[in-house]
C-alpha positions in Angstrom: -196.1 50.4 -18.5 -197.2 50.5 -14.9 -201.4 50.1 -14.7 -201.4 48.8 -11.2 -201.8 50.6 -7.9 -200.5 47.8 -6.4 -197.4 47.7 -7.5 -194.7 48.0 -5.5 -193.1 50.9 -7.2 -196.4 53.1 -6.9 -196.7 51.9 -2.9 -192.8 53.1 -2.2 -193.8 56.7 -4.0 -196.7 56.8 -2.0 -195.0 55.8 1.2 -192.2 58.6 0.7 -195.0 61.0 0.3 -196.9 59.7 3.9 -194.3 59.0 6.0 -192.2 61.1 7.5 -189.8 58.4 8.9 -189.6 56.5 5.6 -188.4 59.7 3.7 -185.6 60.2 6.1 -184.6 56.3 6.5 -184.6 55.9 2.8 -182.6 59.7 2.3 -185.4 60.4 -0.4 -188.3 62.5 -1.6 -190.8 63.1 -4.0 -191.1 66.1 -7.0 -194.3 66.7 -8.8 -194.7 68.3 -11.8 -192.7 69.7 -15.3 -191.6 73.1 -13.3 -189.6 70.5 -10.9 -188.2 69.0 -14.2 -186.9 72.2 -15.1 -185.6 72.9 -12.0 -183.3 69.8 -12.1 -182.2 70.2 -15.4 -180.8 73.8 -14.5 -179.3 72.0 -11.1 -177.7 69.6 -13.1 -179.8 66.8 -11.0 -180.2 63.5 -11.8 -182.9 61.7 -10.1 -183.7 58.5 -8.7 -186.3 57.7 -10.6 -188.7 59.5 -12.8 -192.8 58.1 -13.5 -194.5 59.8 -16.5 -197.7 59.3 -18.2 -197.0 58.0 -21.6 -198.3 61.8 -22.9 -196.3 63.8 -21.3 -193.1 61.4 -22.0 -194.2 62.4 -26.1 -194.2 65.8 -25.4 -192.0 67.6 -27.0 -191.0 69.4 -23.7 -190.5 65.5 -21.8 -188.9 64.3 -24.3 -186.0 67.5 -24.4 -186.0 67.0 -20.1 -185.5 63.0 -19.7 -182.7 64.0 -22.8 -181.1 66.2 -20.4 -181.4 64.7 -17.4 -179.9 61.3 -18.9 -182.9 59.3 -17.4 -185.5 57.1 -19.0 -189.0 57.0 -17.5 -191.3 54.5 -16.4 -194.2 55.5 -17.6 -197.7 54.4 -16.1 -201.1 55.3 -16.9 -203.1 58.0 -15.7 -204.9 57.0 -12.9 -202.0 55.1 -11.5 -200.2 58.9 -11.7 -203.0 60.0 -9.8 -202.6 57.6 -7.5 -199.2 58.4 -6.9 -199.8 62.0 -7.2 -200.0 63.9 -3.6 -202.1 67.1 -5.6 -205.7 67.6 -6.3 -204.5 67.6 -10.0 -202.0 65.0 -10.8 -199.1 66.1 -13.2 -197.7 64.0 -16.0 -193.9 63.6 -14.3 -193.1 62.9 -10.8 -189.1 62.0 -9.3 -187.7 60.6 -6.8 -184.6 62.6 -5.5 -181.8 62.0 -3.0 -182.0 63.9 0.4 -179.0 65.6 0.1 -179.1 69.3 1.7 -176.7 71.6 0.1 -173.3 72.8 2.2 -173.9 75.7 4.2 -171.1 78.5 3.2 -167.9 78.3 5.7 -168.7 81.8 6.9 -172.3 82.4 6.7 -173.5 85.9 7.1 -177.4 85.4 7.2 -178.9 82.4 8.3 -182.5 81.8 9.0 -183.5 79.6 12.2 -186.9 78.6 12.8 -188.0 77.4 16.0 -191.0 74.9 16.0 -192.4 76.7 12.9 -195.2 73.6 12.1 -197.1 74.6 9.4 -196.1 73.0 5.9 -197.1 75.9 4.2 -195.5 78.7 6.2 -192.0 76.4 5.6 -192.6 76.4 2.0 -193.1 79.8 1.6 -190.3 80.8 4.3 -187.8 78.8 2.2 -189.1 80.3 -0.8 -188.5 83.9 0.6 -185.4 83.3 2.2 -183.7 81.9 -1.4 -185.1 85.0 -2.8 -183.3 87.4 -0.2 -180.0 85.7 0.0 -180.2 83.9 2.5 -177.1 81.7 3.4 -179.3 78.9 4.8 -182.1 77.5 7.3 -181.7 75.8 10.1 -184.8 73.9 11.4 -185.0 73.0 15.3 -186.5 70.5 16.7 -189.7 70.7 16.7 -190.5 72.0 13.4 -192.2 70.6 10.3 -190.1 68.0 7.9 -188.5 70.0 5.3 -189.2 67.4 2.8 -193.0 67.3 3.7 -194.7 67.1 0.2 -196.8 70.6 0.7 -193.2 72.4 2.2 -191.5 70.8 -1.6 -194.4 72.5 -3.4 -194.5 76.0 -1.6 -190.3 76.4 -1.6 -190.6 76.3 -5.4 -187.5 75.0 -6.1 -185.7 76.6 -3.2 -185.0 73.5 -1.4 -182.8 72.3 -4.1 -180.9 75.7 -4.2 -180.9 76.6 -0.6 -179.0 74.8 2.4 -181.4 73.9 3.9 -180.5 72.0 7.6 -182.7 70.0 10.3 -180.2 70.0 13.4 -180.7 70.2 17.4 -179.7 73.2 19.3 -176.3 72.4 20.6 -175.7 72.2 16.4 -177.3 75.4 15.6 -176.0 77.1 18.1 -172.0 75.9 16.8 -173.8 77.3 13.2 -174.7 80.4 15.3 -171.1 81.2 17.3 -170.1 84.8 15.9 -173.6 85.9 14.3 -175.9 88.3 16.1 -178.7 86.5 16.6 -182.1 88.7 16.6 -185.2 86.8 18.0 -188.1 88.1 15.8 -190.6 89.2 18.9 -194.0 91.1 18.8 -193.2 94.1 20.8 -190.1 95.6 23.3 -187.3 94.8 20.5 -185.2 96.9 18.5 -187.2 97.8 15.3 -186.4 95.9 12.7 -185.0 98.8 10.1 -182.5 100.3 13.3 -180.6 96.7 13.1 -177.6 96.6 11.5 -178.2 93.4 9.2 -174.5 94.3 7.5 -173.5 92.5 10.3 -172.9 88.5 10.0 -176.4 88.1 11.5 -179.0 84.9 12.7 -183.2 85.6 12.4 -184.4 83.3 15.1 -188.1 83.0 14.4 -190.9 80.9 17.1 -193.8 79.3 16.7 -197.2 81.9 15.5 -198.8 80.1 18.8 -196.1 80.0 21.4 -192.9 81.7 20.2 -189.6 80.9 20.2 -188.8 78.3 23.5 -186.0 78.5 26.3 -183.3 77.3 23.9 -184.3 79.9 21.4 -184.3 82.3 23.7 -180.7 81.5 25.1 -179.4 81.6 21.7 -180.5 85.0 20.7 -178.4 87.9 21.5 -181.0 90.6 20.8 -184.7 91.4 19.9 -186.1 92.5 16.7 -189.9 93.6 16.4 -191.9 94.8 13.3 -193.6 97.8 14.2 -197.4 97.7 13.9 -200.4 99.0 14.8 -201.5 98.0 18.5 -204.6 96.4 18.1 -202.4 93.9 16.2 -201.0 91.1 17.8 -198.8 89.3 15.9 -197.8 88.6 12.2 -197.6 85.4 10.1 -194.2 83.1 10.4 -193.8 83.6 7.2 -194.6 87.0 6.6 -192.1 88.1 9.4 -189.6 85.8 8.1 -190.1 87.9 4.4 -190.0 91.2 6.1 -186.9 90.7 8.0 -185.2 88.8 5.2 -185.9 91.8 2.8 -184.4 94.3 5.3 -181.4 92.6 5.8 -180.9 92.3 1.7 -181.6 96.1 1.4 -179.1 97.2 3.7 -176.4 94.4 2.2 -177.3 95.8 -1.1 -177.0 99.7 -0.4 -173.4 98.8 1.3 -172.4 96.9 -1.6 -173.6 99.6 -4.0 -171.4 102.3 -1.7 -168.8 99.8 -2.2 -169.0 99.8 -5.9 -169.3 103.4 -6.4 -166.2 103.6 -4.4 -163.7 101.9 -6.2 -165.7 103.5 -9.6 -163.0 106.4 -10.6 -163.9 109.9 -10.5 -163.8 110.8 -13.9 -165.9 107.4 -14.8 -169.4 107.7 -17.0 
């Protein structure tokens, strides 16, 4: 069992969590927590490696997880888990997984792109919203906040490992882009956001909360989309935006594909 800080082990888990650089030379990152245990055993992931305190590895619950993910753990006491831990409250599990996004589909119809959107949390909760609406993917420009940042990991819930998510420069997401309309999320002067038609293969560009989207952004985009509100306010959260949009776009796909149904269903059908 692992009892030192020092060892080398607890020092490469702490550096994956600090260093941005590190994660992305060594293609790794960090999971905290049973709820991310679950999450790989549903994905059919194996990681890395896997750290438990010697109670949760009894549990009845760690026991039935290391069985399925056909990995043994090195356990380590608790305040060594603490100090690997990036949380207020350390868990009893923690893995180390491969940085391996997931293919975006050949023809995707809604992608998400955020431009310089740098706040860990807003990213966590973006990618969380955008696996819930169907998103095909997100791209991430330059400019915004490492995917694999430990707070982003926490707030996506589990979408990172079911969502493509892709870091790329423009002249990539713009090849992602060719064919989609592309509707720059802007405060005020765009088309509201209910009069698009997101049955089209369509692209949410979304800027910065402080400075917007930039010139490359704003090259890309083929139209304007704003959320009405009231004057006196001036913008809306990244994140908030992003769920609105998202959420639009999945209602309209899902009255079409419920027109679609109900079309094929035979007349004289209960």
């Amino acid at each position: 069992m692992i009892t030192s800080r020092a060892n080398t082990q607890v020092k490469y888990i702490r550096r994956l969590l600090a260093e941005k650089r590190f994660r992305h030379d060594e293609r790794a990152f960090v999971v905290e927590g049973t709820r991310w245990l679950r999450e790989l055993a549903l994905a059919q992931l194996t990681p890395r490696a896997l750290f438990a305190t010697p109670e949760w590895a009894a549990s009845d619950e760690g026991q039935g997880l290391t069985a399925a993910l056909a990995v043994e753990p090195a356990l380590v006491d608790e305040k060594v888990m603490a100090a690997m831990s990036d949380t207020e409250t350390a868990p009893g599990v923690l893995a180390v997984l491969a940085m391996e996004p997931r293919p975006l589909p050949a023809a995707p119809t809604l992608l998400l792109i955020l431009d310089a959107v740098s706040n860990p949390g807003n990213l966590g909760t973006i990618l969380r919203t955008a696996a819930a609406a169907g998103a095909d993917g997100v791209l991430l420009a330059p400019g915004s906040v490492d995917a694999y940042n430990p707070k982003v990991v926490r707030g996506s819930m589990g979408a990172i490992l079911r969502l493509p998510v892709w870091q790329e420069n423009w002249e990539v997401i713009g090849r992602l882009a060719a064919g989609l309309d592309v509707w720059l999320a802007a405060a005020r002067d765009g088309v509201a956001h209910t009069a698009v038609d997101w049955r089209r293969p369509s692209a949410i560009l979304i800027g910065s909360e402080a400075q917007g989207a930039g010139a490359q952004g704003e090259r890309l985009a083929t139209g304007r989309v704003t959320i009405p509100m009231r004057d006196e306010t001036e913008s809306l959260n990244a994140a908030m935006a992003a769920g609105i949009l998202l959420f639009e776009a999945a209602r309209q796909r899902g009255e079409e594909e419920a027109h679609a149904k109900s079309a094929k269903k035979p007349k004289n059908a209960k």
